[in-house]
Each structure stands twice: as C-alpha cells, then as structure tokens.
C-alpha positions in Angstrom: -20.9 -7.8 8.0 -21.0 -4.2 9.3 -18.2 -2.3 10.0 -17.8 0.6 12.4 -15.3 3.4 13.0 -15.1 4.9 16.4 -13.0 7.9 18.0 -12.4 7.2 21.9 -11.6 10.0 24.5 -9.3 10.0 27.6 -7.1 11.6 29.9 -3.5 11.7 30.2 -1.3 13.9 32.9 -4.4 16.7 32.7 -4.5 16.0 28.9 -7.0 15.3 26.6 -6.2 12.3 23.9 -7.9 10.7 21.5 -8.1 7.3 19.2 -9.0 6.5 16.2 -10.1 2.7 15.2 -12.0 0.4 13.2 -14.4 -2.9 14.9 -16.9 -5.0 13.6 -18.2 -5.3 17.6 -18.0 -1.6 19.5 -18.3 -2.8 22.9 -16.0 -5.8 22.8 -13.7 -3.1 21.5 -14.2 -0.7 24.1 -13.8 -3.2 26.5 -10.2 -4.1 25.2 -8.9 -1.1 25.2 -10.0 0.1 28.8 -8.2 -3.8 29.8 -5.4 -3.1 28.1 -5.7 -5.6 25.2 -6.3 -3.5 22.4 -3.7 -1.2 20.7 -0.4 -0.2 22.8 -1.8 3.4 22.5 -4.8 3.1 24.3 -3.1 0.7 27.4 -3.2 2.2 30.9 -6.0 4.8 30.6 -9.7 4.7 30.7 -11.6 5.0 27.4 -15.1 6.2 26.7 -16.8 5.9 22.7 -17.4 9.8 21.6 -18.4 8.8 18.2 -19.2 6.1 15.9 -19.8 5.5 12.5 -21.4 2.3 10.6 -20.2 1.2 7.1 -21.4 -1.6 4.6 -17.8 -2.7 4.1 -14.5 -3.4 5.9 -12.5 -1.4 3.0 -15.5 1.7 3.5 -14.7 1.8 7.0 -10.5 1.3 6.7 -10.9 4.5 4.2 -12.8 6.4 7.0 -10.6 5.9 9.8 -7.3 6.7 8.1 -9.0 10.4 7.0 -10.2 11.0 10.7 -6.8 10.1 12.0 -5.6 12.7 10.3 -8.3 15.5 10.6 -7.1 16.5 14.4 -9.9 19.3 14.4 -12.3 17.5 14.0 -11.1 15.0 16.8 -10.6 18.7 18.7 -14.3 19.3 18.4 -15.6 15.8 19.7 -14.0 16.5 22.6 -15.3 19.9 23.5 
C-alpha cells in the first residue's frame, strides 16, 4: 500500500503556517483537515496540499515526515 507525505499551507491572523503529515489517501486527508476532523492543529483554517511525496512503505514515509517537520526552511521555501 502506498504511502504519502504531504506539507499543507494556510493562513492565520496575516500569517503563513504550515503542516506536516503522513496518509495513505491525500484527498480524504485534505478534506479532514479543511472540516476540522483531522489533527487539532490544522482545525478552524483552510488548507491547500503544497507538496507531496509517495513512499513504498508506511515506516519510509513516517521517517520522511518527522525530518521535514523539522527542516522549517525548507517548509519556508514551499511557501514562497
């Protein structure tokens, strides 16, 4: 089963924000979070996918998103 890691984009009080997550279905996922069922984080604003990644395994993908959760530049730079 594929795996996917995505980096979602929104605004907050004239700020930018970002959030970092792992799916095995994208746009079920989007849909969550912009109806305020997925993660607490993401509840109350509007969310649109600016990246995606496919991986093999769910382990592959759990190993991605916890290095671009960290790496804030490169979140920066999606956003731009």
């Amino acid at each position: 089963m594929a795996c996917f890691v995505y980096v979602l984009a929104s605004e907050r009080n004239g700020k930018p924000r970002t959030y970092v997550g792992w799916t095995t279905d994208l746009d079920r996922r989007l849909t969550q979070h912009n109806n305020g069922t997925g993660a607490k984080f993401t509840r109350g604003g509007t969310w649109v996918m600016i990246y995606a990644e496919k991986y093999e395994t769910r382990n592959e993908a759990m190993s991605r998103e916890w290095y671009l959760k960290r790496d804030r530049k490169m979140r920066k730079i999606l956003m731009s």
